[in-house]
C-alpha positions as CSV (number, residue, x, y, z in Angstrom):
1,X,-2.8,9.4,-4.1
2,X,-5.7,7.6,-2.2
3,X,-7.1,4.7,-3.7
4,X,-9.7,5.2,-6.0
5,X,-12.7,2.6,-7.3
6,X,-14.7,3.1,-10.3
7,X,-18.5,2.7,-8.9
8,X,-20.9,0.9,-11.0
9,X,-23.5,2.5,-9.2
10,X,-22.7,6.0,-9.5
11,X,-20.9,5.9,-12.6
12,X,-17.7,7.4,-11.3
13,X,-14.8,7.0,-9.6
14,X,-14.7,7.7,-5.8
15,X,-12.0,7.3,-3.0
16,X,-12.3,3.8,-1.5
17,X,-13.3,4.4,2.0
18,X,-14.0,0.7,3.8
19,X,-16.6,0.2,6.0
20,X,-14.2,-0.6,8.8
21,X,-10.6,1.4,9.2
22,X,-8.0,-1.8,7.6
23,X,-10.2,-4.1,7.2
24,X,-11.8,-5.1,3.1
25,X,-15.0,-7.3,2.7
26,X,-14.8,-8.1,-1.0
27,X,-17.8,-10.9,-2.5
28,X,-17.0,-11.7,-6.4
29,X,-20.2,-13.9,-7.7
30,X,-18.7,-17.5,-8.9
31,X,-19.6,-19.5,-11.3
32,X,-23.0,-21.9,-12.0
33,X,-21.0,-25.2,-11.8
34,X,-22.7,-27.3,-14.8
35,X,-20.0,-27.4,-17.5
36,X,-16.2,-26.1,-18.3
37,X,-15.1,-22.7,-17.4
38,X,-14.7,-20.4,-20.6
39,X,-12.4,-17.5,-21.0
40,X,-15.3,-14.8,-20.0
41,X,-14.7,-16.5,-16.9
42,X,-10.4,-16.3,-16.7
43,X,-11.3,-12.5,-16.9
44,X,-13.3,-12.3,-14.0
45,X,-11.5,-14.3,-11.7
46,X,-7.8,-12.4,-13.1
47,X,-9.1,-9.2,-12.4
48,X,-10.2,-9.6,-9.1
49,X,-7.8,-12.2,-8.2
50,X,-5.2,-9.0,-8.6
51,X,-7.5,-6.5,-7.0
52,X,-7.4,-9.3,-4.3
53,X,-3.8,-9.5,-3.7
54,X,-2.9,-5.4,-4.5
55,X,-5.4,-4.6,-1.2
56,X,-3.5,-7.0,0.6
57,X,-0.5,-5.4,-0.5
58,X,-1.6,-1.6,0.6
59,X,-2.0,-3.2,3.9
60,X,-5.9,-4.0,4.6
61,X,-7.0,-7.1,6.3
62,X,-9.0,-8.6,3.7
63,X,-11.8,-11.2,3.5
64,X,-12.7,-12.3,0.2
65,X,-15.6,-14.3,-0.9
66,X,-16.5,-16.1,-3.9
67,X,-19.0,-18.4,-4.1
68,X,-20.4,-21.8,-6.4
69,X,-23.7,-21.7,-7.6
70,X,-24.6,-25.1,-6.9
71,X,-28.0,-25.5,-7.7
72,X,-29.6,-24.2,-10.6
73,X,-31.7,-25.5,-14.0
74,X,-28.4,-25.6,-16.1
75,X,-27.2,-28.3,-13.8
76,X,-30.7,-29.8,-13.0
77,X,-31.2,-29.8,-16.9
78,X,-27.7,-31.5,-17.1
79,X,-28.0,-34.3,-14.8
80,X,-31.4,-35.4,-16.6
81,X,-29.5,-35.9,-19.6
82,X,-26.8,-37.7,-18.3
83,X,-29.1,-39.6,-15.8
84,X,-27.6,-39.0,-12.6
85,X,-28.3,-36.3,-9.4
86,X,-27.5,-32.7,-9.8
87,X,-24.4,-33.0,-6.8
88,X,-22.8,-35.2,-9.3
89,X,-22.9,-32.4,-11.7
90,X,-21.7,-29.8,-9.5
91,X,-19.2,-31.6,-7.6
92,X,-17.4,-32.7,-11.1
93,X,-17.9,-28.8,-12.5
94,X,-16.8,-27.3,-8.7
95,X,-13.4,-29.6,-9.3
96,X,-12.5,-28.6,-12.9
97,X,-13.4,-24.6,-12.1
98,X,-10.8,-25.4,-9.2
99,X,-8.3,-27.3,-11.3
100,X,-8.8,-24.0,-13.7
101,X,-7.8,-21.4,-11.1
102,X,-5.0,-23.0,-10.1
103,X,-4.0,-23.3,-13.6
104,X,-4.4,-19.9,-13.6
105,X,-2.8,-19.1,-10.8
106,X,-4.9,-17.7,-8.7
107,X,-4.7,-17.5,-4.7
108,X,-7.7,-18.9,-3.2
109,X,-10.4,-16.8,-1.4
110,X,-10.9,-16.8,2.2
111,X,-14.1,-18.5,1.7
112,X,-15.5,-20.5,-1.2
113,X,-19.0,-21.1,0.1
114,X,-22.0,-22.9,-1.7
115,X,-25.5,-22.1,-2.4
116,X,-26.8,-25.7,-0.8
117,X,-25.0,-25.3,2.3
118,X,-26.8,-21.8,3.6
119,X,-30.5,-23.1,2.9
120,X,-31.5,-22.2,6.5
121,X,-30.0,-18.5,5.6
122,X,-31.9,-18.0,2.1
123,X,-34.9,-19.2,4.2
124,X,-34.5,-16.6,6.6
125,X,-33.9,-13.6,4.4
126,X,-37.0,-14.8,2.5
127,X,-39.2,-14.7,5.4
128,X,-37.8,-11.4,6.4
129,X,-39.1,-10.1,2.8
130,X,-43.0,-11.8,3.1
131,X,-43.1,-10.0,6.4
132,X,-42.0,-6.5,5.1
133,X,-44.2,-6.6,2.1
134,X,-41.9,-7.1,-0.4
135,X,-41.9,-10.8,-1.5
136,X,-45.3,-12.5,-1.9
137,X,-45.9,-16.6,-1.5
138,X,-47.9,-18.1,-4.9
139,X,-48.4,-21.6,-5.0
140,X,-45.5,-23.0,-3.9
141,X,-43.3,-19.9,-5.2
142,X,-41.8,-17.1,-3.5
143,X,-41.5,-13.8,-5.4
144,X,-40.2,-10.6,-5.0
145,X,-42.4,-7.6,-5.1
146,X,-40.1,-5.2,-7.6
147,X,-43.1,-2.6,-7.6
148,X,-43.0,-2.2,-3.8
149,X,-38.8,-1.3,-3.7
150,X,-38.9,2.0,-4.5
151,X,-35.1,1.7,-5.6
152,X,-35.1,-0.7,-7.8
153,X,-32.9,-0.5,-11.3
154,X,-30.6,2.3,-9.3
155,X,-27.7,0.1,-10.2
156,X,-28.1,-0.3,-14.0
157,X,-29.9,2.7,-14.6
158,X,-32.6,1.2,-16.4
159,X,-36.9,2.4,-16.2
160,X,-39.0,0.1,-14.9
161,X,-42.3,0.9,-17.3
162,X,-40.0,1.0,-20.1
163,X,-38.6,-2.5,-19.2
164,X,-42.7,-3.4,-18.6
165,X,-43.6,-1.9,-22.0
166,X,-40.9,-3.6,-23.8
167,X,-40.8,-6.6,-22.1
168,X,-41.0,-10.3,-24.2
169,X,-42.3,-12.2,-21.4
170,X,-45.0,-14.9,-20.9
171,X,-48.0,-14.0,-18.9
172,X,-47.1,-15.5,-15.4
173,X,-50.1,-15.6,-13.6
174,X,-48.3,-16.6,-10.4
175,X,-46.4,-12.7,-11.0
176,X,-48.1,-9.8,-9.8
177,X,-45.5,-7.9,-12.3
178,X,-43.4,-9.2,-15.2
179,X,-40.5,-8.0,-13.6
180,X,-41.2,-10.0,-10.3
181,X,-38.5,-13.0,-10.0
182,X,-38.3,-15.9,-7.6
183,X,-37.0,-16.2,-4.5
184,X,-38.0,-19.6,-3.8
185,X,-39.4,-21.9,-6.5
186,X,-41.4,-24.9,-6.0
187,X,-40.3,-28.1,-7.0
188,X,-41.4,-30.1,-9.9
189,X,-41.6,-33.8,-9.5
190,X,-38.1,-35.9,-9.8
191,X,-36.6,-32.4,-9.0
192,X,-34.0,-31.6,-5.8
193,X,-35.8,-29.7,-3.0
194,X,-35.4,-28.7,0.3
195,X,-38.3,-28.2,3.0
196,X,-39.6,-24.6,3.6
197,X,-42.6,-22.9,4.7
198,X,-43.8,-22.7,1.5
199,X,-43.2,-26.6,0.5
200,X,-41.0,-28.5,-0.8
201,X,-38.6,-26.5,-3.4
202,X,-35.6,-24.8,-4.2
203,X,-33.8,-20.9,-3.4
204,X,-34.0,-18.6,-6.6
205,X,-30.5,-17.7,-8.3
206,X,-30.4,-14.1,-6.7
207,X,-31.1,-14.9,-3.0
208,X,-28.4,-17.5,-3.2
209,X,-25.5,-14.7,-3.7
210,X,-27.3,-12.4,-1.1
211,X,-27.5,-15.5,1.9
212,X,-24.4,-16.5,1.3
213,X,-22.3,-12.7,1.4
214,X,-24.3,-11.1,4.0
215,X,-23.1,-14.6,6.3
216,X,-19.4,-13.7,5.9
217,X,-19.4,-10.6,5.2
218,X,-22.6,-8.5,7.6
219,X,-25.4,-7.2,5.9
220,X,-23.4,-4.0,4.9
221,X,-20.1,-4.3,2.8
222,X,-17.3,-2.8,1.0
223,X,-16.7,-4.7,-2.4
224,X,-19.0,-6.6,-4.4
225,X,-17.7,-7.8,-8.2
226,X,-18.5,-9.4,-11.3
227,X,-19.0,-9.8,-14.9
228,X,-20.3,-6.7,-16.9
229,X,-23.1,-8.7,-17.8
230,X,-24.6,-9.6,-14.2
231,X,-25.4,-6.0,-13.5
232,X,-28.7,-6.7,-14.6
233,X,-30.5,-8.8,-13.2
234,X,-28.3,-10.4,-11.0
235,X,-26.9,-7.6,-9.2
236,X,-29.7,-5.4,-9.5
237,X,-31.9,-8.3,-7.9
238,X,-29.4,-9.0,-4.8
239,X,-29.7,-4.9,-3.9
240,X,-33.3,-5.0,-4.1
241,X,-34.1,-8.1,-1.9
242,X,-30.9,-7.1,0.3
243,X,-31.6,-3.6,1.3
244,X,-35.3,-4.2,1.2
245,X,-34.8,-6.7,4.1
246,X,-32.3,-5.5,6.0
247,X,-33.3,-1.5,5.6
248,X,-29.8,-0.6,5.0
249,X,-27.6,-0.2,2.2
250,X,-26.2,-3.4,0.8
251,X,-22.6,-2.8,-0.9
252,X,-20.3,0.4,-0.8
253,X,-19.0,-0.4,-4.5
254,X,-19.9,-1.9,-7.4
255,X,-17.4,-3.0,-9.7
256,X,-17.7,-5.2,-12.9
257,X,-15.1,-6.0,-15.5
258,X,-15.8,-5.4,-18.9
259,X,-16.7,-8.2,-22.1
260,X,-14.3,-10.9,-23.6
261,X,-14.9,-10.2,-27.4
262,X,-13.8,-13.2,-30.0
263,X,-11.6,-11.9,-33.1
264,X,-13.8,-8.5,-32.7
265,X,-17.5,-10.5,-31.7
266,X,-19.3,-10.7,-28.5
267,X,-18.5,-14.5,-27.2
268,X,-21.4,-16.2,-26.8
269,X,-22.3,-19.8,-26.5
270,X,-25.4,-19.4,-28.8
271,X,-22.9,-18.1,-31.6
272,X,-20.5,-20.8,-30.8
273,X,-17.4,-18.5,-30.7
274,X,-16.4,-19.2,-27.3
275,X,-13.1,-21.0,-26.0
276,X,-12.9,-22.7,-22.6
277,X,-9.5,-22.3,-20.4
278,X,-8.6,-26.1,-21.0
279,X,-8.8,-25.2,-24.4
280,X,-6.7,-21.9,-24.4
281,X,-4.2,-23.3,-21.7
282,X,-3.1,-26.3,-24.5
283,X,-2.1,-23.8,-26.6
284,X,-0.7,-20.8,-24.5
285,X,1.2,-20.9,-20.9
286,X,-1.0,-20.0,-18.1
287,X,1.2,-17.3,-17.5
288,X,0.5,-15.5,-21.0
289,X,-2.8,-16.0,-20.8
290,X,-2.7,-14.2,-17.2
291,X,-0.8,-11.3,-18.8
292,X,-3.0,-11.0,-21.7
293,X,-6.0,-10.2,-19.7
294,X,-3.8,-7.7,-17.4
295,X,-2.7,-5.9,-20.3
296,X,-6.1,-3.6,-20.4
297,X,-7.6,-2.2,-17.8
298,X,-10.4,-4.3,-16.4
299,X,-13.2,-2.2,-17.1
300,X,-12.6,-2.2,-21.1
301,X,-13.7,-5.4,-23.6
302,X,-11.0,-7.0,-24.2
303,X,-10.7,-8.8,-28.0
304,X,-9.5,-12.4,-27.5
305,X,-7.4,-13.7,-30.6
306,X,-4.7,-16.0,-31.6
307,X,-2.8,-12.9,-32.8
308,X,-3.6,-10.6,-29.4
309,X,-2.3,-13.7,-27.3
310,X,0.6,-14.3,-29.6
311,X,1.4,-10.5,-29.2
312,X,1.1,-10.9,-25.8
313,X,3.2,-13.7,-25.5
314,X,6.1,-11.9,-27.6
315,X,5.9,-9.4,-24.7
316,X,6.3,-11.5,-22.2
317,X,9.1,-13.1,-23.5
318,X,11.0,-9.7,-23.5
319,X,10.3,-9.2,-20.2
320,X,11.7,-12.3,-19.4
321,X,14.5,-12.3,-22.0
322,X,16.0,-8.9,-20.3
323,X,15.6,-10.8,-16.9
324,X,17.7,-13.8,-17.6
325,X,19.9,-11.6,-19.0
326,X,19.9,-9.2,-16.1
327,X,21.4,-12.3,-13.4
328,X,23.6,-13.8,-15.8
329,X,25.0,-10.0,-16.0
330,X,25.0,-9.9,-12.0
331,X,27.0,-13.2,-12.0
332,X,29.5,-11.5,-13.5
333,X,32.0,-9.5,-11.1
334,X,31.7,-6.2,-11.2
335,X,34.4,-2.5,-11.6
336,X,34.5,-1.5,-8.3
337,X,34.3,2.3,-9.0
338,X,31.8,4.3,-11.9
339,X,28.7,6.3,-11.4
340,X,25.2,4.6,-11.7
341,X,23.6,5.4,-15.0
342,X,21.0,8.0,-14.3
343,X,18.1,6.8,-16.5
344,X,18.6,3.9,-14.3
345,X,18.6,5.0,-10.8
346,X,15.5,7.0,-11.8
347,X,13.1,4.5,-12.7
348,X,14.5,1.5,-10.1
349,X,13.6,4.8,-7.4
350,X,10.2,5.1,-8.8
351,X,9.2,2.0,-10.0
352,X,6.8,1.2,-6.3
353,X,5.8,4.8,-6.6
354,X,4.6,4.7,-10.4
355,X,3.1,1.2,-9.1
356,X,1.6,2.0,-6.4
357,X,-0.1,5.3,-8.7
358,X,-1.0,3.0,-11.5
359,X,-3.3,0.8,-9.4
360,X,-4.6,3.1,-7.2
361,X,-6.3,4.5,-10.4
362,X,-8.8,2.0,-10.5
363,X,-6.3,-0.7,-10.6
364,X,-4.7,-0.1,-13.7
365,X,-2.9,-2.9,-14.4
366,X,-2.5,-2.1,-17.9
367,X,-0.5,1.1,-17.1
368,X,1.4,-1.1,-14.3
369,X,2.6,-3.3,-17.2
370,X,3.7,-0.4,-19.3
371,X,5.6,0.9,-16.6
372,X,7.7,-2.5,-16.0
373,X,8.9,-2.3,-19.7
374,X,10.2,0.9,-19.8
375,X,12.7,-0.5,-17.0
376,X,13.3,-3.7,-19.0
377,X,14.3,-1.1,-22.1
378,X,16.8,0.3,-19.7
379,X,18.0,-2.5,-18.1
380,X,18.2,-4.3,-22.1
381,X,20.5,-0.6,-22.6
382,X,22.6,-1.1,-19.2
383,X,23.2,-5.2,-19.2
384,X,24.4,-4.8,-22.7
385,X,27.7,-2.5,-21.6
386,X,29.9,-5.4,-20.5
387,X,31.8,-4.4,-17.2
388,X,29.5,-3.2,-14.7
389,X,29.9,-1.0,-12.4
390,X,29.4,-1.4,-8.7
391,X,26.3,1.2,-8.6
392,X,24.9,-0.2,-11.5
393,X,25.0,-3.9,-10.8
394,X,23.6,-2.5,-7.7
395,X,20.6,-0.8,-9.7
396,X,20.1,-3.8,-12.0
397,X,19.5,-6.0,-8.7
398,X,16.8,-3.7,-7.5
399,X,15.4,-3.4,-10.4
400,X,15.0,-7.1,-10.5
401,X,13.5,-7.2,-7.1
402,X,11.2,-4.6,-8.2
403,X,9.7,-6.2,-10.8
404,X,9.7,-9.3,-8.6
405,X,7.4,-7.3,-6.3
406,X,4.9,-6.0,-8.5
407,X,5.1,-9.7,-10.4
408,X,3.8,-10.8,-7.0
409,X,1.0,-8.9,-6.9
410,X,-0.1,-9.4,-10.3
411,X,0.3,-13.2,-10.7
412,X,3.2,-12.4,-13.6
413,X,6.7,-12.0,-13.6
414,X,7.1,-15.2,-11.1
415,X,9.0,-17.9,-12.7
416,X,12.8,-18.3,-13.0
417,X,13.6,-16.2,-16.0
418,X,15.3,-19.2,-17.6
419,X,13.0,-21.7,-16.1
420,X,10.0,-20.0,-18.2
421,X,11.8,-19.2,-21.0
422,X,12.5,-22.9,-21.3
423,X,8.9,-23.8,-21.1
424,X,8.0,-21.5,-23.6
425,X,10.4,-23.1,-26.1
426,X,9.7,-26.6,-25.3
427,X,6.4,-25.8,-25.7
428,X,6.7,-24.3,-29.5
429,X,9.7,-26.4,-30.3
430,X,6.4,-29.1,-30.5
431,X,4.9,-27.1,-32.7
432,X,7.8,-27.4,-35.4
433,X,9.2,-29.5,-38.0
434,X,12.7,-29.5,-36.5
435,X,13.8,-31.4,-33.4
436,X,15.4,-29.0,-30.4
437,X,18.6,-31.0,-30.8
438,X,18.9,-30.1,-34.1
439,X,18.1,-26.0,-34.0
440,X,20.9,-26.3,-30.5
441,X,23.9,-28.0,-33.2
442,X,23.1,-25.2,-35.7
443,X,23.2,-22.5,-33.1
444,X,26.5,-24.1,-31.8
445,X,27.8,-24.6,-35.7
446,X,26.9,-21.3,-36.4
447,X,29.0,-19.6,-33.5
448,X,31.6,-21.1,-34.3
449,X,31.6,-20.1,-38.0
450,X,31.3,-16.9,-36.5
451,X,34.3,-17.5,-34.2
452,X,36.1,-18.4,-37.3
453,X,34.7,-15.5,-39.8
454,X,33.3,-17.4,-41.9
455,X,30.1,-15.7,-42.1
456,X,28.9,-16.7,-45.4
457,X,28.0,-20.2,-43.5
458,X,26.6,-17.9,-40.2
459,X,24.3,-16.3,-42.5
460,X,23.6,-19.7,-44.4
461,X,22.8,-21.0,-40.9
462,X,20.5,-18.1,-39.5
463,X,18.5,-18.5,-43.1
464,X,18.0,-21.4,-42.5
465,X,16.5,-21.6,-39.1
466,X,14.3,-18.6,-39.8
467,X,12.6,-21.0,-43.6
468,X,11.6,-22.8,-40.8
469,X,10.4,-20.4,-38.3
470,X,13.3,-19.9,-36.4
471,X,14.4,-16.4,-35.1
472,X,17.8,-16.2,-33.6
473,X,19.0,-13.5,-31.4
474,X,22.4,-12.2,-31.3
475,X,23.3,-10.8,-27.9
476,X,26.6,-9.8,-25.6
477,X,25.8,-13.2,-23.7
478,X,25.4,-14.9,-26.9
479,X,23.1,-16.2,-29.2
480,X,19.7,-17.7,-28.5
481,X,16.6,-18.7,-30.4
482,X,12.7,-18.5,-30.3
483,X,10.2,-19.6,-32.5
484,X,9.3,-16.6,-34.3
């Protein structure tokens, strides 16, 4: 099976054909660097952070680009209140959004360019537009002409005279059409600005993203991505002002990952239901939170709850759980003779198949994660039988190295099992009103009441622990405990 990309544009999903035979230009838009990152924006950078590193891993040469936004009104806005210039804003915002993905764990792109440093580029493309009719000078503005792109709105779909008809807009006299929107805009007094032929000013949001991918990437390219919610305008604008200046198509496909919702509501900073990644990040392990927003596909909303992560942290601890329990199985010597167990050898032998399948559906990560526990059931099932034998301590090692592998790719699956398990618990153990020391002596205490029969004080023991929210887990490697 080919690869295969769900297009925003054509509303379906085609065979991913690139532009040039093994090599991927991929743009992803950045963020507008004038406050903290929020979970909306995790999503965005997971998801293509793994699509990312799974082309990579099919074997194309890829060159990723995502950008900073490092001028705009948010931050202009934000510097007059806090008195300073707007590069002090956006160089504080450009190091926390860092400080962020590598929290996050993400592998950095192969360039991270910004909006202030490709003035000279914006200018260009702007003049290309004045000269082809399709951006007009007013004042000290530059706008773009939407009525004279014939194919404007192809990507979302939307009518133009509806959009007129309905539109809650302030006459703009300096707009030949509401819909118009700035490619340059002049500068007000105290504001930044850069010289141009039209005066002194500023790039518009749009032309920024189209400057700076066109440099590293040609004026024709495979992969451009983003929130749901910059198909319109964003997107829309950066194919209209692209192709109309360059007379050739702009991006090959169109893909956007769907909505972070909060307990079942749209997030939104207006309704004050939004959570930054600092603030998620003190609660959860960066690697939970990773899995959590791998766990459904990208292109679905994705419902962003204390319960959801919890749940997903309860899965992740299984996976992990069968994995620490998987090599201290395989330091164990092993029968020399015995068949494998068939179950087994079937899913270790098509585990990069049913991988490989998975993601080249549209990168389904959510169906890559499915697969990886129904080998941790089996390898819970195998691990558990004591004696190995030599075929299946053979199977439970590639089985680890093949969840290693697609771990890899996904940003999950990457710490030593015991390591992370340990973090976890250190991590909740703050969270209770029992010292660690304390839950270790009645784990010890209770094994060897156990030892001795005396189960009436194993079962006062286990009680106990779980009044105060402790679960323990009785397994052929012995017992350990989680905060339930």
């Amino acid at each position: 099976m080919s690869l295969r990309i769900y297009n925003t544009q054509t509303g379906s999903k085609e065979e991913f054909v690139p532009l040039v035979p093994g090599k991927v230009g991929m743009y992803v838009c950045g963020v507008t660097v004038y406050d903290h990152c929020h979970i909306g924006h995790a999503r965005a950078n997971v998801v293509f952070d793994v699509i990312y590193r799974y082309l990579r891993y099919a074997g194309y040469d890829v060159t990723y680009v995502r950008n900073y936004t490092d001028i705009d009104d948010k931050i202009i806005n934000r510097a007059n209140r806090e008195g300073v210039t707007y590069d002090v804003i956006s160089e504080r915002f450009i190091r926390e959004f860092d400080r962020d993905m590598e929290a996050l764990r993400l592998e950095l792109p192969t360039h991270q360019p910004k909006a202030t440093e490709h003035i000279p580029e914006i200018i260009h493309i702007i003049k290309k537009l004045v000269d082809r009719g399709f951006a007009y000078q007013s004042g000290g503005d530059v706008n773009f002409s939407v009525a004279e792109y014939a194919g404007y709105l192809k990507l979302s779909g939307r009518n133009l005279d509806d959009m007129q008809a309905g539109a809650r807009v302030d006459v703009d006299e300096k707009k030949r059409h509401p819909m118009d929107f700035a490619l340059w805009k002049e500068a007000k007094p105290g504001e930044p600005f850069w010289e141009s032929p039209w005066g002194k000013g500023r790039p518009g949001w749009h032309i920024e993203c189209s400057a700076m991918s066109m440099k590293y990437l040609g004026e024709t390219f495979d992969i451009h991505g983003g929130g749901k919610d910059l198909v319109f305008p964003h997107h829309e604008n950066e194919i209209a002002q692209s192709e109309a200046a360059n007379g050739k198509p702009f991006v090959r496909y169109w893909m956007h990952n769907g909505f972070v919702n909060i307990n079942a509501e749209k997030m939104s900073k207006s309704l004050g239901n939004f959570f930054t990644i600092k603030e998620v990040l003190a609660r959860y392990d960066s690697e939970v939170l990773r899995f959590f927003l791998l766990s459904a596909h990208y292109r679905s909303p994705i419902d962003f709850s204390d319960q959801n992560l919890s749940e997903a942290e309860a899965g992740l601890d299984r996976i992990y759980t069968a994995l620490a329990a998987l090599e201290k199985v395989l330091a164990k010597e092993s029968a020399a003779d015995g068949d494998g167990d068939a179950e087994l050898e079937e899913l270790v032998d098509g585990l990069p198949a049913r991988f490989r399948e998975a993601m080249d559906d549209d990168f389904n990560t959510a169906l890559a994660i499915g697969n990886v526990f129904e080998l941790v059931r089996c390898i819970n099932r195998v691990a558990a039988e004591g004696t190995l034998s030599g075929a299946n301590r053979r199977l439970l090692a590639q089985a680890r190295d093949g969840v290693a592998e697609i771990g890899g790719v996904m940003g999950i699956f990457t710490s030593v099992p015991t390591a992370y398990l340990a973090r976890i618990k250190e991590r909740k153990a703050g969270e209770l009103d029992i010292p660690v020391e304390e839950i270790e002596r009645l784990v010890a205490e209770r094994a060897a009441a156990r030892k001795a029969k005396d189960f009436k004080r194993s079962d006062e023991i286990r009680d106990e622990l779980l009044s105060r929210n402790i679960e323990l887990l009785d397994g052929p490697q012995g017992t350990a405990w989680k905060v339930k």
